[in-house]
LUMPA-284309 format. One record per residue: residue number from 1; z, y, x of N, C-alpha, C in turn; residue in one letter. Coordinates in nm, 2 decimals, padded with zeros to 4 digits. Each point is the difference from the previous one (the first is absolute). Example, Ala and Ser with C-alpha at 12.3 -4.5 7.8 and 13.67 -1.06 7.14 Angstrom:
<rs>
> 1 00.78 -00.57 01.32 00.00 00.12 -00.09 00.00 00.12 00.09 A
> 2 -00.07 00.11 -00.04 00.00 00.11 00.09 00.08 00.11 -00.08 S
</rs>
This chain:
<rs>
> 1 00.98 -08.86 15.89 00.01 00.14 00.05 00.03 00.10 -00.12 X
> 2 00.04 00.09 00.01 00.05 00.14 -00.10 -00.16 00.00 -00.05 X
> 3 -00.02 00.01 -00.12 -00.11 00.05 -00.07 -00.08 00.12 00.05 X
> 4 00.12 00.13 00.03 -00.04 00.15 00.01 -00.06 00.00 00.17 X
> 5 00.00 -00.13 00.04 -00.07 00.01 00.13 -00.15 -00.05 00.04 X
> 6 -00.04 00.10 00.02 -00.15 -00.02 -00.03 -00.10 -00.07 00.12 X
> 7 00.07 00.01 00.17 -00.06 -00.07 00.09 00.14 -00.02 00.09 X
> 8 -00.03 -00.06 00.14 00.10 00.01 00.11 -00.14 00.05 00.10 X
> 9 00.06 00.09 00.11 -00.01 -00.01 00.13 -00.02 -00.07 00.11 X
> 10 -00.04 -00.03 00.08 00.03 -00.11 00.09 00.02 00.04 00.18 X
> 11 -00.02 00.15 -00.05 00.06 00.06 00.11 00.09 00.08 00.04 X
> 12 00.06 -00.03 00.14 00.18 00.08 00.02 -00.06 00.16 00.00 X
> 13 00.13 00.06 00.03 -00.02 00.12 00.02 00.03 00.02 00.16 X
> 14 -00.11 00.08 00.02 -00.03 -00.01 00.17 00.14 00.10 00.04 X
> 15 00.03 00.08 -00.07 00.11 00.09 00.05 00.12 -00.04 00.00 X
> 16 00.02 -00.11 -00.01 00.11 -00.09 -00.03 00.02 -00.05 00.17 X
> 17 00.13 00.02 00.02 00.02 -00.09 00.17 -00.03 -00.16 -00.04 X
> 18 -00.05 -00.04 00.14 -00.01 -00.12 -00.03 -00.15 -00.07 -00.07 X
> 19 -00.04 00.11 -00.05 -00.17 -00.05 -00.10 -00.06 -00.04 00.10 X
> 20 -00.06 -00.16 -00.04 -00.11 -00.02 00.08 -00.19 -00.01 -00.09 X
> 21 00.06 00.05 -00.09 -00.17 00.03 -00.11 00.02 -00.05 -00.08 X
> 22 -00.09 -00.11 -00.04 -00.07 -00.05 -00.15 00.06 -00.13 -00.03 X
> 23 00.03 -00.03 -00.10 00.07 -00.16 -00.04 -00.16 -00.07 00.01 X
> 24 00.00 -00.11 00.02 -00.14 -00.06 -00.05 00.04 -00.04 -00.14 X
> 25 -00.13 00.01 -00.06 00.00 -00.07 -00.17 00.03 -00.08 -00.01 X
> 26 -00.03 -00.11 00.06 00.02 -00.16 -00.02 00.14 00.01 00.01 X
> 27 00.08 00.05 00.11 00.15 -00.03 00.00 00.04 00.09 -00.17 X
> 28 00.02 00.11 -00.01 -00.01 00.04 -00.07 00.01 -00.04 -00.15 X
> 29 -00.09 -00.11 -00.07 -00.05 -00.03 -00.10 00.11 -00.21 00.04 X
> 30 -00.02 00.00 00.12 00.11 -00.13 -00.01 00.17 00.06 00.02 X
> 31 00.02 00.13 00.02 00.17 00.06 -00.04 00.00 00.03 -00.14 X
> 32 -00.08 00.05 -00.06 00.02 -00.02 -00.13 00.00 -00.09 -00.07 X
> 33 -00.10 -00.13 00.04 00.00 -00.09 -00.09 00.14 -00.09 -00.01 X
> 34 00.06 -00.02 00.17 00.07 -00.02 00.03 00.18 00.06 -00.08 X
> 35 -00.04 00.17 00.01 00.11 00.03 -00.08 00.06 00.03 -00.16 X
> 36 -00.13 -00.10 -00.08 -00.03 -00.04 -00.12 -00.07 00.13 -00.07 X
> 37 -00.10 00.08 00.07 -00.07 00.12 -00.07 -00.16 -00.08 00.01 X
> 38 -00.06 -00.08 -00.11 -00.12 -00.06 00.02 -00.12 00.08 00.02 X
> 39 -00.08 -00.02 00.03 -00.10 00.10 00.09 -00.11 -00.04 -00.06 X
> 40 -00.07 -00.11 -00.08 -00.11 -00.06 -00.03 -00.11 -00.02 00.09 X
> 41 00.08 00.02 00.11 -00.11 00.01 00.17 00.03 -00.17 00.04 X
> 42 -00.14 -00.05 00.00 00.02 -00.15 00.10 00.03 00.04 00.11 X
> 43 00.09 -00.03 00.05 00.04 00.00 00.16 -00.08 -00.11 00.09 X
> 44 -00.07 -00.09 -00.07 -00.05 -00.09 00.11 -00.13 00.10 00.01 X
> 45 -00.07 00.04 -00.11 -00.14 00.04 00.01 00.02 00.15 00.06 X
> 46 00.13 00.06 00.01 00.01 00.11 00.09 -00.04 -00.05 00.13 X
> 47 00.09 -00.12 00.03 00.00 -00.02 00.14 -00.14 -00.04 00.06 X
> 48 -00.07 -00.08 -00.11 -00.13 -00.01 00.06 -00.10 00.13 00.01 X
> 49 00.03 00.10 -00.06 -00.06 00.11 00.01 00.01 00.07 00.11 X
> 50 00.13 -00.04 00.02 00.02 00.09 00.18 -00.06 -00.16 00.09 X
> 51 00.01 -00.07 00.00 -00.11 -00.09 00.14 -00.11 00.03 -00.02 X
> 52 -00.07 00.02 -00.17 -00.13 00.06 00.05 00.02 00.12 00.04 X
> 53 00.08 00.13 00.03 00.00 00.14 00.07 00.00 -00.10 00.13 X
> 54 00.05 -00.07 00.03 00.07 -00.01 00.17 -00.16 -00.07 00.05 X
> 55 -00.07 -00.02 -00.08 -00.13 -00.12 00.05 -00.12 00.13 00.02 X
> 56 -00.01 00.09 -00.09 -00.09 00.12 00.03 00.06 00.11 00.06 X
> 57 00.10 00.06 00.08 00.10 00.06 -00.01 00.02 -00.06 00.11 X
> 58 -00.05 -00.10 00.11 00.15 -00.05 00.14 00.04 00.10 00.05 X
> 59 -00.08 00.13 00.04 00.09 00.10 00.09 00.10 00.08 -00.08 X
> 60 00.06 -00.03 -00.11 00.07 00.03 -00.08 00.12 -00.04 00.03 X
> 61 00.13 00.04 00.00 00.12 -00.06 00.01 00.06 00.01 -00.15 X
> 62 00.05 -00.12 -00.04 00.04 00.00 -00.16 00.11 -00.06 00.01 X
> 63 00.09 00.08 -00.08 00.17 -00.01 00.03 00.03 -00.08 -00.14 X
> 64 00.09 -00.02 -00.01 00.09 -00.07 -00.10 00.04 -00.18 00.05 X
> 65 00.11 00.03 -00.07 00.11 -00.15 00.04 -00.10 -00.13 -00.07 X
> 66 00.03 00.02 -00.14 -00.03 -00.09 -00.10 -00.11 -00.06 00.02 X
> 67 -00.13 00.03 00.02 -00.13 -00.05 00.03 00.01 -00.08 00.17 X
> 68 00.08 00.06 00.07 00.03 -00.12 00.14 00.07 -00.11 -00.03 X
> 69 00.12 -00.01 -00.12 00.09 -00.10 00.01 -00.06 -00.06 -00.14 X
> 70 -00.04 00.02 -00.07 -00.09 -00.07 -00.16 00.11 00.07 -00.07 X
> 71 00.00 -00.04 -00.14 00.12 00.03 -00.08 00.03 -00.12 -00.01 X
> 72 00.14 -00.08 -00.06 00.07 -00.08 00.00 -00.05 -00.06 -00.22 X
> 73 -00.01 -00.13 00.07 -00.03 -00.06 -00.11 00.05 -00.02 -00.09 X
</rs>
């Protein structure tokens, strides 16, 4: 990543046609890893972080791709 960048966002701009809200993290942190900007974030112990949200949390609906399909080994 550019040095002079201090965080990312993880959310669209609702004013934008087409916005449907918030990236989830976990996707998020696996497009970067994925598009060689390293994150120092475990993506597996992300993912288990969101099963424990989904286990206290069931009436919650929890969005993201990455955590339904695993990451790729």
């Amino acid at each position: 990543m550019n040095p002079h960048i201090k965080g990312v966002s993880a959310q669209k701009c609702r004013k934008s046609s087409g916005a449907t809200g918030n990236v989830s993290f976990e996707d998020l942190v696996y497009l970067c890893e994925r598009s060689g900007f390293p994150t120092n974030i475990d993506l597996n112990k992300l993912i288990e972080a969101r099963s424990f949200l989904a286990t206290i949390l069931p009436d919650e609906q929890l969005f993201g791709a990455i955590a339904k399909a695993r990451p790729p080994s």
